[in-house]
C-alpha positions in Angstrom: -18.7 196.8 -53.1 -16.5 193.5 -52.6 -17.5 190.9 -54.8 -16.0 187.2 -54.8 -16.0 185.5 -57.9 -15.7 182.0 -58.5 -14.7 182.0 -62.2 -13.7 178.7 -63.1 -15.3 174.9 -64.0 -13.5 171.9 -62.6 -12.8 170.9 -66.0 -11.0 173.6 -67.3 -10.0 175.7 -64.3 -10.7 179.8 -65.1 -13.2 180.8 -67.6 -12.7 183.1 -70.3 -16.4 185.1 -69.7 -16.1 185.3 -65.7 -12.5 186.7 -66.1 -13.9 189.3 -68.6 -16.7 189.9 -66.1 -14.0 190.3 -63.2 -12.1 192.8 -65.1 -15.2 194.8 -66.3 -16.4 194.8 -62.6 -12.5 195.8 -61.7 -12.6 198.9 -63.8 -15.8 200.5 -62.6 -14.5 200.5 -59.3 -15.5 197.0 -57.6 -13.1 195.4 -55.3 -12.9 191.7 -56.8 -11.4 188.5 -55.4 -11.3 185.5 -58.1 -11.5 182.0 -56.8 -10.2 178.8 -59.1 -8.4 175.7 -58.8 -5.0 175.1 -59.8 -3.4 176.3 -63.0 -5.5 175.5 -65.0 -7.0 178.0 -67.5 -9.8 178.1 -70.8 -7.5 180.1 -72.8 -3.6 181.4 -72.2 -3.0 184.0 -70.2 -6.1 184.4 -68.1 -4.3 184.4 -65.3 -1.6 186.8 -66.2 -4.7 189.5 -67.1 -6.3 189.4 -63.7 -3.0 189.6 -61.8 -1.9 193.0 -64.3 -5.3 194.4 -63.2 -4.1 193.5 -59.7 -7.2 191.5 -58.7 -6.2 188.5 -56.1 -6.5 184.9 -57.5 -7.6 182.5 -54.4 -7.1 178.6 -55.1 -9.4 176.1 -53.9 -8.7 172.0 -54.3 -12.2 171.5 -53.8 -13.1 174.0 -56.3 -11.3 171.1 -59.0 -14.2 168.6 -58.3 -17.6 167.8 -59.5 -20.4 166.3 -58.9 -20.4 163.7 -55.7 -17.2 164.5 -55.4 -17.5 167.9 -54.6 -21.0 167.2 -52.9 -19.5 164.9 -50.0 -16.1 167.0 -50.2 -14.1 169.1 -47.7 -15.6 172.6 -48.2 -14.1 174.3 -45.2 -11.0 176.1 -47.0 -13.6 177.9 -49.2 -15.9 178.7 -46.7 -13.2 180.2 -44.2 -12.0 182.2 -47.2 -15.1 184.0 -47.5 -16.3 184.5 -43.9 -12.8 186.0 -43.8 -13.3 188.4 -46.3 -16.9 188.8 -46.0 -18.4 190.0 -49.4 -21.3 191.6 -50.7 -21.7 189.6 -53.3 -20.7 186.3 -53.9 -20.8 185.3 -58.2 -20.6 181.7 -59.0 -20.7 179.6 -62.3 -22.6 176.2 -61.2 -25.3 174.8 -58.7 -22.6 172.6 -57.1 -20.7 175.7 -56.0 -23.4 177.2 -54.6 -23.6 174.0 -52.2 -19.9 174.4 -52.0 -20.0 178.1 -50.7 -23.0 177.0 -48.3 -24.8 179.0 -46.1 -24.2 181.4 -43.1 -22.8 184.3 -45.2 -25.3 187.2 -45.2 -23.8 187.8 -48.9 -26.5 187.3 -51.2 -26.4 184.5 -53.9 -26.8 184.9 -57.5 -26.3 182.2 -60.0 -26.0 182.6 -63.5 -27.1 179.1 -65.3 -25.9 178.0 -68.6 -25.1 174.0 -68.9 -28.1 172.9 -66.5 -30.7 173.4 -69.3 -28.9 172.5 -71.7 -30.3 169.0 -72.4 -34.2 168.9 -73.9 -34.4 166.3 -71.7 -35.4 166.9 -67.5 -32.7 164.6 -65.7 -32.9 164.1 -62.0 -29.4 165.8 -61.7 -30.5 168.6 -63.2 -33.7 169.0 -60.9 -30.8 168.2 -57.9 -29.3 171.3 -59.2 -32.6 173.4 -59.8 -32.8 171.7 -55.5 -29.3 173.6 -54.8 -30.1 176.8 -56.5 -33.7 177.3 -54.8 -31.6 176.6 -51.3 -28.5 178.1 -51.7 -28.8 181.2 -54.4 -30.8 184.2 -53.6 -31.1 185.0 -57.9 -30.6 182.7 -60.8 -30.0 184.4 -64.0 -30.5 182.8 -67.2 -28.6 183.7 -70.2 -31.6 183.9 -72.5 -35.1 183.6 -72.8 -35.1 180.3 -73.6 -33.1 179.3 -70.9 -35.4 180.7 -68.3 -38.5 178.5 -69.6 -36.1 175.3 -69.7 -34.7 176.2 -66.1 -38.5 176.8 -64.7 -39.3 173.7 -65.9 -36.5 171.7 -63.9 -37.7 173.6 -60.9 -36.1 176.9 -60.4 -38.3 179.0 -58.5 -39.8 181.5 -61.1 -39.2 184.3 -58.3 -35.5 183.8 -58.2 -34.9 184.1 -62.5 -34.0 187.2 -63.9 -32.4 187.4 -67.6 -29.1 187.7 -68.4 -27.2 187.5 -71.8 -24.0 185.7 -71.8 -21.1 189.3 -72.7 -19.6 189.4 -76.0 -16.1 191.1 -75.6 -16.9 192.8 -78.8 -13.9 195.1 -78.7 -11.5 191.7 -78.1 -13.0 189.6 -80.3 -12.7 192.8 -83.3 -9.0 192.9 -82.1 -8.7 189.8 -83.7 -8.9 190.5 -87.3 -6.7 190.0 -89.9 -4.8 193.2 -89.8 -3.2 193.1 -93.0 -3.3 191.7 -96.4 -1.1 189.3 -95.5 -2.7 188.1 -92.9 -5.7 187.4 -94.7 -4.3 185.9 -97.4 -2.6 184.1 -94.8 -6.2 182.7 -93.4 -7.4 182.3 -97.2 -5.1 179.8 -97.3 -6.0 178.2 -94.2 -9.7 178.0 -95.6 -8.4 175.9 -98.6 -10.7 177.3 -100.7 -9.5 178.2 -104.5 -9.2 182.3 -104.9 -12.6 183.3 -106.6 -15.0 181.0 -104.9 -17.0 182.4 -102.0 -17.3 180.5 -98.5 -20.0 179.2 -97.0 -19.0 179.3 -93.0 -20.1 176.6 -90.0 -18.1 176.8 -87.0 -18.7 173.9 -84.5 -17.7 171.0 -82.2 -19.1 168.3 -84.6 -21.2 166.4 -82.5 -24.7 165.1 -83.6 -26.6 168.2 -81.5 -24.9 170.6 -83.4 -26.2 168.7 -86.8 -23.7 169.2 -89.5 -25.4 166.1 -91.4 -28.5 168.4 -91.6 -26.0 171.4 -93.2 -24.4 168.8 -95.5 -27.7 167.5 -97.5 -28.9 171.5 -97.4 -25.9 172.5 -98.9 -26.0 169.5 -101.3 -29.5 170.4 -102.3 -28.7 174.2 -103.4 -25.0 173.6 -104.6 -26.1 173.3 -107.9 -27.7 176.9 -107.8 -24.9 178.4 -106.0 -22.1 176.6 -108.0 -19.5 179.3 -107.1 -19.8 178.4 -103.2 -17.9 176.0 -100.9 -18.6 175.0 -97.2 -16.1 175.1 -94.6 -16.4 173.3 -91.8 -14.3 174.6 -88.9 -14.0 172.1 -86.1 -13.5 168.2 -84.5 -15.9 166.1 -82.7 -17.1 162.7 -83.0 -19.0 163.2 -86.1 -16.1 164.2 -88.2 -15.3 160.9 -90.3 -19.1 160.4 -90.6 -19.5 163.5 -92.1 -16.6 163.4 -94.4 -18.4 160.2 -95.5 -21.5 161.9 -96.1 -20.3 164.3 -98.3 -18.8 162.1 -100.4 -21.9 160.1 -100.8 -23.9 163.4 -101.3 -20.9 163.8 -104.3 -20.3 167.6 -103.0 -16.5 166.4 -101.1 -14.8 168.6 -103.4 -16.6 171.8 -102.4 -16.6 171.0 -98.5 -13.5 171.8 -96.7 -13.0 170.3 -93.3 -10.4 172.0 -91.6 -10.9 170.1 -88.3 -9.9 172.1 -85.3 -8.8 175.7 -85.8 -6.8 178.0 -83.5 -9.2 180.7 -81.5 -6.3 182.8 -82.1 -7.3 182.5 -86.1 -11.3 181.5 -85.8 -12.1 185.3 -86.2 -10.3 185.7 -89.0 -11.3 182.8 -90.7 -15.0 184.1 -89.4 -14.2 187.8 -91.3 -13.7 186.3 -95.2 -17.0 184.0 -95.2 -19.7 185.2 -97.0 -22.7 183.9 -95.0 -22.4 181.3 -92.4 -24.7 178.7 -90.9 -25.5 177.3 -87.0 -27.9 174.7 -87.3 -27.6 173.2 -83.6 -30.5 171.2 -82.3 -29.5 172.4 -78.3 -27.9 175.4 -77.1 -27.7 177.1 -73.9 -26.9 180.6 -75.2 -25.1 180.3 -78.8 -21.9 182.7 -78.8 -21.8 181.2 -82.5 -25.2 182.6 -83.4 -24.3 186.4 -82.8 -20.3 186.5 -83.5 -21.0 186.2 -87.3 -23.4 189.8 -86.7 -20.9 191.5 -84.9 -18.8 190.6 -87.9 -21.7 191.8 -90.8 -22.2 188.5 -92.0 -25.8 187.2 -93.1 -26.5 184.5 -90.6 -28.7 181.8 -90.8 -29.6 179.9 -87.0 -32.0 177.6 -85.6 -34.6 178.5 -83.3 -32.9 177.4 -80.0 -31.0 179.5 -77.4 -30.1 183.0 -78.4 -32.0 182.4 -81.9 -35.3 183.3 -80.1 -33.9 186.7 -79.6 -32.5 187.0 -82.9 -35.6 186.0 -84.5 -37.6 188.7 -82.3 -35.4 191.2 -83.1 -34.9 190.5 -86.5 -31.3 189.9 -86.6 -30.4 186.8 -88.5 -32.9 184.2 -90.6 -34.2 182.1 -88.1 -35.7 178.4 -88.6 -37.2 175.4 -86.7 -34.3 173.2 -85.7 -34.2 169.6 -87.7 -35.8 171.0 -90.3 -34.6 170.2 -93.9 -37.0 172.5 -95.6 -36.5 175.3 -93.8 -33.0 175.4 -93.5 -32.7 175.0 -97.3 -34.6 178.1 -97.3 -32.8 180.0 -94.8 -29.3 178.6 -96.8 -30.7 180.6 -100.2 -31.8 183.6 -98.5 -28.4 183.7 -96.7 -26.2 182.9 -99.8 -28.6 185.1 -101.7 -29.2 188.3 -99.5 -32.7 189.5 -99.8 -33.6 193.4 -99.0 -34.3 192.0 -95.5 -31.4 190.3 -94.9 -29.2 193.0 -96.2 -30.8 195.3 -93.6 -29.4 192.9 -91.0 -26.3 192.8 -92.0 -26.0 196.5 -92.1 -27.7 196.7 -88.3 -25.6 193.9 -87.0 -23.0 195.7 -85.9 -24.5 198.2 -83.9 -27.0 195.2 -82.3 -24.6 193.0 -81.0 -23.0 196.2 -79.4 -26.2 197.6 -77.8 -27.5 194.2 -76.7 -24.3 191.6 -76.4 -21.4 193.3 -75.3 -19.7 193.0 -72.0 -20.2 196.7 -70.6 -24.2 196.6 -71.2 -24.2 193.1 -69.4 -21.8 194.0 -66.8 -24.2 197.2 -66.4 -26.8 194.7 -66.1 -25.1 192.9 -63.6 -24.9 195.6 -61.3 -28.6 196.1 -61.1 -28.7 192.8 -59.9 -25.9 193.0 -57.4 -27.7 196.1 -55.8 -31.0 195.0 -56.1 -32.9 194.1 -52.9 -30.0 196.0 -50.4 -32.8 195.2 -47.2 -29.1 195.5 -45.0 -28.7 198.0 -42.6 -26.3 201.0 -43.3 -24.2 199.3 -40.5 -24.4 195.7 -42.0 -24.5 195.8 -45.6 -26.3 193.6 -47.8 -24.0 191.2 -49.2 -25.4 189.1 -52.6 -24.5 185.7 -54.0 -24.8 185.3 -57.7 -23.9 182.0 -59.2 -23.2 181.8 -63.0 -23.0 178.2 -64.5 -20.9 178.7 -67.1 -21.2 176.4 -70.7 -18.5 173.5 -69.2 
């Protein structure tokens, strides 16, 4: 089977996920062309990886523009390219490729959604986009249950969703650890928290969605019980001074440690020598951060949003209404102070985010979907189009 992949986002050019996907669908056999823009790439050495595997990397100008832009553009390159190769399946990250790619192929088109539901709010450009996808893609694939209710309600025809979860590349991610003591001492340091104390972990862009304010009063409210923990704070974003503000106010700024942005090379490790860590987001689409803590046997507390649905369901993490004080106090203690149940998640966590997360069970998954509905002739086979809109 032939599959064309666009894997990239105008803003970033290729994606870390869809080249994980390419080289997952590489190994099992597929034939794979990538399409991107440029040189641009979401992490170092994306690139290199899909060339090793020897999988072709097609470049598209009009694959680097968005929105009007790429609406009114010049989409002929693109569409040349692929009645050229003619695929079976044609895999795209956004609603505005799928208008890009167009129509005429007889490859079906699948489309897996992330940033379009994003907002709690239905925008007219995301029902223009639900308006693509219900003309252009044969199958939309949400990334999580909640996903698929907030893309229903834009308009995406209930009859083209199917479920999804956005891979984990558990085994790359694990190959990130701390290897030896150096190391982690190495990433204690980077923590700046005194030897002896134990760490409190929130990893984040901090902007208001992903409300550290709400984390800082919690953590002000139950540092006097837990007076041998600190809070780090991995990440920049808008809300940076502001929070370093609040925590001085709240008189807990010498047991908060903002590290501001942190290397993805040294995130995991930093992840591995928490002792509990908090996501307390008010909007996700998925929430990678929700279930990398798991995979790492971590007692998690996350808000009901994205992912945390299924977490909750499954009994995974300690799950609690978004914007909610109270609750998130609550979750904090029983995080910080591991009840039977939550010790029984930490010691299943592993093995969960394995089963249900990681990139051969999705890519599995995605086979199903690129096979599914094969009404082609033996002489003219069905081709599919699956469009992915990637988190941008």
């Amino acid at each position: 089977m032939r599959v064309f992949l666009i894997a990239s986002s105008p803003a970033t050019g290729l994606l870390y996920n869809s080249t994980r996907i390419a080289l997952a669908l590489k190994s099992r056999g597929f034939e794979i062309h990538v399409a991107t823009h440029g040189q641009g790439e979401q992490t170092p050495g994306l690139a290199r990886s899909l060339e090793n595997a020897g999988i072709p990397i097609h470049r598209f100008l009009e694959l680097g523009r968005s929105g009007l832009q790429a609406l009114l553009g010049d989409n002929r390159s693109l569409r040349k390219t692929l009645w050229d190769l003619d695929p079976d399946v044609i895999h795209m990250f956004g609603a505005v490729s799928a208008f890009q790619v167009g129509t005429g192929h007889r490859a079906r088109k699948v489309a897996m959604i992330a940033a379009m539901g994003h907002k709690r709010r239905t925008s007219l450009p995301s029902r223009a986009g639900a308006m693509l996808l219900n003309h252009f893609v044969d199958i939309v694939v949400a990334q999580c249950q909640a996903e698929h209710q907030r893309l229903t309600s834009i308009g995406v025809h209930k009859n083209k969703l199917q479920i999804i979860f956005t891979p984990l590349d558990c085994e790359n991610f694990l190959s990130r650890l701390p290897a030896t003591p150096v190391e982690v001492q190495r990433i204690r340091l980077l923590s700046q928290v005194p030897a002896g104390r134990r760490m409190l972990g929130f990893f984040a862009n901090l902007q208001r969605s992903k409300r550290p304010d709400l984390l800082l009063h919690a953590f002000a409210q139950v540092s006097r019980d837990f007076a041998d923990w600190d809070l780090v704070i991995a990440g920049e974003g808008s809300e940076l001074e502001a929070c370093e503000a609040l925590a001085q106010r709240l008189v807990i700024r010498e047991r908060v440690h903002f590290l501001g942005r942190v290397p993805n090379s040294q995130v995991v490790g930093l992840l591995s020598i928490c002792d509990a860590v908090a996501h307390c987001s008010n909007a996700e689409t998925f929430g990678y951060s929700m279930i990398e803590p798991l995979l790492l046997g971590k007692p998690t507390v996350v808000t009901r949003i994205g992912v945390g649905h299924e977490l909750e369901a499954d009994r995974q993490a300690v799950v609690v209404a978004p914007d909610n004080l109270t609750e998130f106090v609550e979750g904090l203690c029983r995080v910080m102070d591991p009840d039977e149940e939550v010790r029984q998640m930490v010691e299943s966590g592993i093995d969960y985010v394995k089963a249900k997360y990681d990139i051969h069970p999705i890519v599995d998954r995605l086979i199903e979907v690129y096979s599914s509905r094969n009404t082609k002739s033996s002489t003219e086979p069905q081709r599919e189009l699956l469009v992915q809109v990637g988190d941008e």
